[in-house]
The first five atom37 places (N, CA, C, CB, O) and aatype in JSON, in Angstrom:
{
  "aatype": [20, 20, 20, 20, 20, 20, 20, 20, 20, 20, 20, 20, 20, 20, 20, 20, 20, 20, 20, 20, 20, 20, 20, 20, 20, 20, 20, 20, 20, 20, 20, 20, 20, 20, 20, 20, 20, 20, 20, 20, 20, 20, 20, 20, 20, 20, 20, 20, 20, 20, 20, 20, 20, 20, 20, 20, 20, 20, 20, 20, 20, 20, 20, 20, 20, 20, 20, 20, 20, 20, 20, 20, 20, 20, 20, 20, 20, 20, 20, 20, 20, 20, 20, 20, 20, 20],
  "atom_mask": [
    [1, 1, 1, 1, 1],
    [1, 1, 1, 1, 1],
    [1, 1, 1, 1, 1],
    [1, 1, 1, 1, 1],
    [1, 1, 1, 1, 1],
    [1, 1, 1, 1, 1],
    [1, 1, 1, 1, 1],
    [1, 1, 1, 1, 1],
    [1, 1, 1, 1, 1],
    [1, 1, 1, 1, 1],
    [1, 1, 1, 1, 1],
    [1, 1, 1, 1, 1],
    [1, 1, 1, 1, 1],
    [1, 1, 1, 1, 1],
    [1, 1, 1, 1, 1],
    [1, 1, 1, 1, 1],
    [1, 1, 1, 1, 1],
    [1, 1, 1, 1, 1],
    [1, 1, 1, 1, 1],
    [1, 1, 1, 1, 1],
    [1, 1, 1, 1, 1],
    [1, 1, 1, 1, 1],
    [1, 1, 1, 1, 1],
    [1, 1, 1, 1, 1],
    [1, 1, 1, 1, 1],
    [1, 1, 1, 1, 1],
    [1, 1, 1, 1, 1],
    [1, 1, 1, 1, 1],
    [1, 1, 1, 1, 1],
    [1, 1, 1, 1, 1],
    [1, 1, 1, 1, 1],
    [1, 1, 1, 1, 1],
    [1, 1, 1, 1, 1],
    [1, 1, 1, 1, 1],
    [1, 1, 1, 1, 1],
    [1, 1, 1, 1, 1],
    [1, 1, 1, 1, 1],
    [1, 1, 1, 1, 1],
    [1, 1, 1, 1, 1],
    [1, 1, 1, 1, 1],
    [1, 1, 1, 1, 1],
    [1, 1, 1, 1, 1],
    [1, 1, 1, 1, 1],
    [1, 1, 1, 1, 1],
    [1, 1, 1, 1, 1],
    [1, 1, 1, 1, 1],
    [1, 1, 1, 1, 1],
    [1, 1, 1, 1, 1],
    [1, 1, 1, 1, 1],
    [1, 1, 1, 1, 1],
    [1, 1, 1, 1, 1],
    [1, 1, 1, 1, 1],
    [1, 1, 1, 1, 1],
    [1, 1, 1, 1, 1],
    [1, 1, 1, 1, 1],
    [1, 1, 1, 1, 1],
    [1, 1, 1, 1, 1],
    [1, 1, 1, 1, 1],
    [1, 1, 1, 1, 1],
    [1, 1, 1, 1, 1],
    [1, 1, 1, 1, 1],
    [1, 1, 1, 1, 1],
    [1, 1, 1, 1, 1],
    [1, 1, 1, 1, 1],
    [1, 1, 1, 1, 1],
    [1, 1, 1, 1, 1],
    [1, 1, 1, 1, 1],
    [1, 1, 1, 1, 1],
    [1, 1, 1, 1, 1],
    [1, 1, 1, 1, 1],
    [1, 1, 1, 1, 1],
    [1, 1, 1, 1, 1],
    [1, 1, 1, 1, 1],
    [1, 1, 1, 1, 1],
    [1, 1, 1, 1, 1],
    [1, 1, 1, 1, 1],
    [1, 1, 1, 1, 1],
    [1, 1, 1, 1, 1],
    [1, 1, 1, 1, 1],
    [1, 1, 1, 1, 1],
    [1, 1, 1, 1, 1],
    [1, 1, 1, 1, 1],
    [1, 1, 1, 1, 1],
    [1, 1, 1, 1, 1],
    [1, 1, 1, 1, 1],
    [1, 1, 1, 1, 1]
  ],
  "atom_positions": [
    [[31.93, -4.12, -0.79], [30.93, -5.14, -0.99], [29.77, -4.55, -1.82], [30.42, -5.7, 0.37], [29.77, -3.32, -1.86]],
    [[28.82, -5.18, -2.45], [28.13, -4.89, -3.15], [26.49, -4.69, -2.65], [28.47, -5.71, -4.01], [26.09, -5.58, -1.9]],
    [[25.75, -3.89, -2.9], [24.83, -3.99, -2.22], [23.39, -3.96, -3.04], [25.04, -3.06, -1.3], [23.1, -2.98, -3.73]],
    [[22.95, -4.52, -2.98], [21.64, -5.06, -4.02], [19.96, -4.95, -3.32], [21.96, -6.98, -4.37], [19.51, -5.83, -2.59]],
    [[19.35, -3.99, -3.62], [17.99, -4.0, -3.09], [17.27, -4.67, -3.45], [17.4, -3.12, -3.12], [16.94, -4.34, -4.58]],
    [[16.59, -5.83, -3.0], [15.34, -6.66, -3.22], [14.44, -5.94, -3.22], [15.03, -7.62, -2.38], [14.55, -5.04, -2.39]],
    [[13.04, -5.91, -4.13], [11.9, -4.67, -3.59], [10.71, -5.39, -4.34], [12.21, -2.72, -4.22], [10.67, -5.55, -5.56]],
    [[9.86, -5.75, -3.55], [8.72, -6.39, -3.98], [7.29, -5.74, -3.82], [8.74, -7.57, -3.35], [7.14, -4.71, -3.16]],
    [[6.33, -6.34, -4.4], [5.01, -5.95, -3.77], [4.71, -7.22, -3.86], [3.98, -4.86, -4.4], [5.23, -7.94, -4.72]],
    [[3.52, -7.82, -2.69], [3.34, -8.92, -2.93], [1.59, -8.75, -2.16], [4.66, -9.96, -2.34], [1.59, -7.84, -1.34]],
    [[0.73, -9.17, -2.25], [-0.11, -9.05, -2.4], [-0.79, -10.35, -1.66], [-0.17, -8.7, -3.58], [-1.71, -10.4, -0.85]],
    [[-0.27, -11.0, -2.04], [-0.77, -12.38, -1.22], [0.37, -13.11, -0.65], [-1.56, -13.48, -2.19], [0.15, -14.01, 0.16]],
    [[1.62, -12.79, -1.02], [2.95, -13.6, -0.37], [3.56, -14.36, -1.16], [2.72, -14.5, 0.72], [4.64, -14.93, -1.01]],
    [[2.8, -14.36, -2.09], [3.95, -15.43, -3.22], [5.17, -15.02, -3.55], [3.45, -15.68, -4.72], [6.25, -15.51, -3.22]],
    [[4.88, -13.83, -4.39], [5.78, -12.84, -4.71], [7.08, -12.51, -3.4], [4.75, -11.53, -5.03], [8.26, -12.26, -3.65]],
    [[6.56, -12.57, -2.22], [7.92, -12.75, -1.3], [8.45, -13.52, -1.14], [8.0, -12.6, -0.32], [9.61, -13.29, -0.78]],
    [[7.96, -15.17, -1.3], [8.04, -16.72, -1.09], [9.58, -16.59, -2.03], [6.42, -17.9, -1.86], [10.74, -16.88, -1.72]],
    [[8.96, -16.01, -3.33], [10.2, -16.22, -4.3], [11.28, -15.0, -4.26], [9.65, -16.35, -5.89], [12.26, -15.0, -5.0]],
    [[11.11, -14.34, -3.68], [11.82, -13.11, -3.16], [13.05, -13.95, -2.37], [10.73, -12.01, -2.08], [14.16, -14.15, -2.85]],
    [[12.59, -14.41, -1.03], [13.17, -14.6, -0.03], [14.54, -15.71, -0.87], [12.02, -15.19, 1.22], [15.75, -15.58, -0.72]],
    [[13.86, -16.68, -1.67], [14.63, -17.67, -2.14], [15.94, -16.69, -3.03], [13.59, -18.8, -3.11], [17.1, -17.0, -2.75]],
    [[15.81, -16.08, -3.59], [16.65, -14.92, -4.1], [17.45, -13.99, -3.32], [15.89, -14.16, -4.71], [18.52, -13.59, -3.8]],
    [[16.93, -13.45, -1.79], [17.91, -13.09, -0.81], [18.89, -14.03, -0.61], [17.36, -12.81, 0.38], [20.05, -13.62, -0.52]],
    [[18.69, -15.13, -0.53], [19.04, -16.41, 0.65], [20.26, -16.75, -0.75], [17.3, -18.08, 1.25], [21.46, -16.73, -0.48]],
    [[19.89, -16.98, -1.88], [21.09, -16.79, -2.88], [22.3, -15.55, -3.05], [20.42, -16.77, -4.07], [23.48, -15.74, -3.31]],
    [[21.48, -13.99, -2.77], [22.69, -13.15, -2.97], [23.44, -13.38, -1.75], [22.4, -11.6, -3.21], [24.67, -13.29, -1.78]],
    [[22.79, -13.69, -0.6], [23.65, -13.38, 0.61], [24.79, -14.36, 0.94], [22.77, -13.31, 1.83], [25.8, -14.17, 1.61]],
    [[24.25, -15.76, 0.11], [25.55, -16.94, -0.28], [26.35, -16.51, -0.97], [25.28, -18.17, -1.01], [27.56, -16.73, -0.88]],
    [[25.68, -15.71, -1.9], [27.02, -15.33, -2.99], [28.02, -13.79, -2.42], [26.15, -14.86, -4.89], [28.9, -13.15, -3.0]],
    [[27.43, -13.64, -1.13], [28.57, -12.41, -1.02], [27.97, -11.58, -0.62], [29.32, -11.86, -2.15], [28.34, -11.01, 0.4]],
    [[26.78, -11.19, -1.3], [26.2, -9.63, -1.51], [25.84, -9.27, -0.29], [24.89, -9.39, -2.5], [25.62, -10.1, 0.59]],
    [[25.75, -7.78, -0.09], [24.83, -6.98, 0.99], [23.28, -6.71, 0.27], [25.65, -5.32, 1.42], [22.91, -5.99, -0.66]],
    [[22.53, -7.74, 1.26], [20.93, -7.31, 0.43], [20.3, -6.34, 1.49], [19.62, -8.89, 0.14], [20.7, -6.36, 2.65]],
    [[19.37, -5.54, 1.1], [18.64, -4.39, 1.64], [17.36, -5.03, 1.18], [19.03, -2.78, 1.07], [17.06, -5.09, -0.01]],
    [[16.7, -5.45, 2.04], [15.0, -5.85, 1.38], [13.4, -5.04, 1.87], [14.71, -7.64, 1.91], [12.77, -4.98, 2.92]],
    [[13.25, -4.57, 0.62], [11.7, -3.53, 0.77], [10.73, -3.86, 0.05], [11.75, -2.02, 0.35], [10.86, -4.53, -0.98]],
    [[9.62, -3.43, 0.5], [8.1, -3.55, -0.53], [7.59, -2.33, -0.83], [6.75, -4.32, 0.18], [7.71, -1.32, -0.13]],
    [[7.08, -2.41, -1.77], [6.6, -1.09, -2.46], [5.44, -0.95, -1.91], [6.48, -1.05, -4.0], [4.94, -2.03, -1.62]],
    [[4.67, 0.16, -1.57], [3.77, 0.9, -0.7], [2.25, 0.35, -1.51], [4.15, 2.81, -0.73], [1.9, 0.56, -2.67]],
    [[1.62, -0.34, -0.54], [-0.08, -0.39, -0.98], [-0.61, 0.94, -1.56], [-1.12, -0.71, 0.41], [-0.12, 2.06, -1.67]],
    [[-1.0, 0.76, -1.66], [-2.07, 1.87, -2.67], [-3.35, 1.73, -2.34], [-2.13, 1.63, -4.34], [-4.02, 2.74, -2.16]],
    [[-4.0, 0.25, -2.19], [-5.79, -0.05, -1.84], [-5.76, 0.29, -0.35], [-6.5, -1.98, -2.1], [-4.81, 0.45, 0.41]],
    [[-7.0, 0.35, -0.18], [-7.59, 0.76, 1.25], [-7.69, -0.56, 2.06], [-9.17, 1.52, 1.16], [-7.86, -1.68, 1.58]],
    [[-7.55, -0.25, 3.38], [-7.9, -1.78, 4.34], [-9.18, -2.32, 3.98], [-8.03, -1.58, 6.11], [-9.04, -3.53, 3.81]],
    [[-10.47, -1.93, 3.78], [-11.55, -1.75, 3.69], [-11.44, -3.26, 1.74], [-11.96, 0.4, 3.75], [-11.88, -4.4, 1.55]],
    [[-10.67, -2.32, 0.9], [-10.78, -3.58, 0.05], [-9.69, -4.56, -0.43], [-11.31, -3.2, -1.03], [-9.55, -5.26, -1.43]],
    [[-9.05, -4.35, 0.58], [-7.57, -5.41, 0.53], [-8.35, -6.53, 1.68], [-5.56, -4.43, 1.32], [-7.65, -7.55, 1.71]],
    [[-9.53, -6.66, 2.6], [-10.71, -7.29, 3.71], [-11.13, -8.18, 2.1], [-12.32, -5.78, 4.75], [-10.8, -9.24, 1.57]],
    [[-11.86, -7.25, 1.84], [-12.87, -7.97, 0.51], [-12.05, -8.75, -0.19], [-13.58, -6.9, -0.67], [-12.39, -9.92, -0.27]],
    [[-10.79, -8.36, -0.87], [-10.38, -9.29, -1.58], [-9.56, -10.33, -0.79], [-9.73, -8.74, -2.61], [-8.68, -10.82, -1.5]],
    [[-9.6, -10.91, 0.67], [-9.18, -11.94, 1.84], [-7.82, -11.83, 1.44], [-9.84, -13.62, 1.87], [-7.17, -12.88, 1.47]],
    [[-6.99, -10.37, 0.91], [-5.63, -10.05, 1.77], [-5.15, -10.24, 2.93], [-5.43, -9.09, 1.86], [-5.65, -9.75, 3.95]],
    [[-3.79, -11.2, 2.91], [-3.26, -11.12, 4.33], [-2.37, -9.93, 4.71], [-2.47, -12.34, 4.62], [-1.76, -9.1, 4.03]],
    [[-2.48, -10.11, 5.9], [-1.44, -8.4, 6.62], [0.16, -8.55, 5.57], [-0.73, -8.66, 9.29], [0.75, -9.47, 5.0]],
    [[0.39, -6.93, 5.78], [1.75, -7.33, 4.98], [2.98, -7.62, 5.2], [2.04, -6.63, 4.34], [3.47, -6.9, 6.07]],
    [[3.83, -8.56, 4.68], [5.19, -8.74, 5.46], [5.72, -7.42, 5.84], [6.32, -9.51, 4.6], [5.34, -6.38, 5.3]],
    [[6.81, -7.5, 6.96], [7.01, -6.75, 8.01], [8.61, -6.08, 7.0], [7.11, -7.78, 9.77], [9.71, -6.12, 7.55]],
    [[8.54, -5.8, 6.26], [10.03, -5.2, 5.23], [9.6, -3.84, 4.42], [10.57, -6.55, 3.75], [8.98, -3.56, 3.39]],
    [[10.27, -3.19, 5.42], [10.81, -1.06, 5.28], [9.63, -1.03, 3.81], [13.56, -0.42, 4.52], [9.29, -2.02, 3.15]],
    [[9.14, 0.58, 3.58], [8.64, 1.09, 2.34], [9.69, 1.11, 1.92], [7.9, 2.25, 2.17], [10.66, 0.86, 2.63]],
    [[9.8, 1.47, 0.42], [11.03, 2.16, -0.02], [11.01, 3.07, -0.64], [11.75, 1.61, -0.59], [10.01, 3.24, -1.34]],
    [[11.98, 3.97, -0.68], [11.29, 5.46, -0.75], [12.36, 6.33, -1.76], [11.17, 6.29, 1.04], [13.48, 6.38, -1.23]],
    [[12.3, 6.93, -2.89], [12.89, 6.81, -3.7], [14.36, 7.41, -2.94], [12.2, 7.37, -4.88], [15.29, 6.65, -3.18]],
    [[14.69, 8.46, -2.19], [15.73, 8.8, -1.6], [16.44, 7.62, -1.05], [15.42, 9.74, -0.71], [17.59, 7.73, -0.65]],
    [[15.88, 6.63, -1.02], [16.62, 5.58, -0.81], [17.44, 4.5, -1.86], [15.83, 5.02, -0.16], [18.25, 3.67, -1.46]],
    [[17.1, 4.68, -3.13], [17.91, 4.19, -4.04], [19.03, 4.58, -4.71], [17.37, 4.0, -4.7], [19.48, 4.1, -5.75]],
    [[19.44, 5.45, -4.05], [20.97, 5.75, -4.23], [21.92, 4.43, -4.15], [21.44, 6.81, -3.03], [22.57, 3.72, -4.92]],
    [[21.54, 4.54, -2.43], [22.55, 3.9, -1.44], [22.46, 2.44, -2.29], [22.01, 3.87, 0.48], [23.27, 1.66, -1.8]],
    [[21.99, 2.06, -3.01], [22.31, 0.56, -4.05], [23.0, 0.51, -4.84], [21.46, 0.01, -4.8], [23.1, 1.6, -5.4]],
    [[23.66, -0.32, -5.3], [24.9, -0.92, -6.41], [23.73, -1.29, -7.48], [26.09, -2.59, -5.78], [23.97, -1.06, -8.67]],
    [[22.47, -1.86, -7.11], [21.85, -2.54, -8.0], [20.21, -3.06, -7.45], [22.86, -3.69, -8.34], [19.98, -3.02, -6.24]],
    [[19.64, -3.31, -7.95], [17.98, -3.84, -7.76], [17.46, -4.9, -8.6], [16.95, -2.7, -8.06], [17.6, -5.07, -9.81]],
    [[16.69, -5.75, -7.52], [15.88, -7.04, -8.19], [14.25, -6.1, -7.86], [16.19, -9.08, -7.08], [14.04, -5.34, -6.91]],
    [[13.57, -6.37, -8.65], [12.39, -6.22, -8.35], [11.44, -7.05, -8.53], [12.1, -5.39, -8.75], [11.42, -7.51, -9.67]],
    [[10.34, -7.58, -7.56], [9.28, -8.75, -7.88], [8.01, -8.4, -7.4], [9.63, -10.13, -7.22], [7.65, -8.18, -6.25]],
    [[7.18, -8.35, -8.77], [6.07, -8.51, -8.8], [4.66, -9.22, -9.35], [6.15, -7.88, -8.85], [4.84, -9.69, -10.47]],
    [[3.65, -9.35, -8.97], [3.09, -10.08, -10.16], [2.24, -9.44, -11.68], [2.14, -10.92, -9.44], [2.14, -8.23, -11.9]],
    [[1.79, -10.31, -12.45], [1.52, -9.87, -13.44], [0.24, -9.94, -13.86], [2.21, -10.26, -14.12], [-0.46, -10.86, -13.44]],
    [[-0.29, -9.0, -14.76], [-1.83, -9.87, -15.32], [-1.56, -9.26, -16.57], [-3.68, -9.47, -14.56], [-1.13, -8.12, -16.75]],
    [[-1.98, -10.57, -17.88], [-2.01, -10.05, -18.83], [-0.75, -8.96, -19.33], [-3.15, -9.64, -18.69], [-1.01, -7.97, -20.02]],
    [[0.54, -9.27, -18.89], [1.6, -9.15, -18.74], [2.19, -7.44, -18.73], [2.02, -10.06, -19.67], [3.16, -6.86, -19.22]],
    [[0.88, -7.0, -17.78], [0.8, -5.9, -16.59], [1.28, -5.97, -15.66], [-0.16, -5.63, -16.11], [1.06, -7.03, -15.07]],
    [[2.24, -4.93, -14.89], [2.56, -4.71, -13.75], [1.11, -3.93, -13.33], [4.0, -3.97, -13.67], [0.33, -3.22, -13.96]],
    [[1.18, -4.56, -11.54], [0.04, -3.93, -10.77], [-0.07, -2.32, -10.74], [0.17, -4.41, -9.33], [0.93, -1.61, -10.76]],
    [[-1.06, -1.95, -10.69], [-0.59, -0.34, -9.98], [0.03, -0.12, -8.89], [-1.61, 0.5, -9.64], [-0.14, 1.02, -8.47]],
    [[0.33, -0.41, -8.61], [1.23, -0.12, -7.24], [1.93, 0.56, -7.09], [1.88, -0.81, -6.78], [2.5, 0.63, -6.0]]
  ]
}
């Protein structure tokens, strides 16, 4: 079977909203999905200031872990057609 890592950062939840809709497709189509978020970087202190919600509850991912994949979706958002630092 095939196994496909989802791996997001999402920041406010959108970015998982459309994530999830994309699990819920590979796992119809067959696939083994593995789903992670890429590690914050800001402090609690200004993820407060900018009225961040807590983060969904899905594993870091850690590069020793991308072996074990056939393949990767990655979702994030953009500015000025920048990926975040993250």
């Amino acid at each position: 079977m095939v196994k496909i890592f989802v791996i997001t950062y999402s920041m406010y939840g959108h970015i998982n909203k459309v994530a999830e809709s994309v699990v819920k497709g590979l796992k119809k189509a067959g696939v083994e999905v593995g789903r992670y978020q890429i590690a914050e970087t800001l402090s609690d202190e200004i993820l407060a200031k900018m009225h961040a919600p807590p983060k969904a509850d899905f594993p870091i991912i850690a590069a020793k872990d991308l072996p074990e994949a056939d393949g990767f979706i990655f979702g994030f958002p953009t500015r000025y057609g920048g990926a975040p630092a993250q």
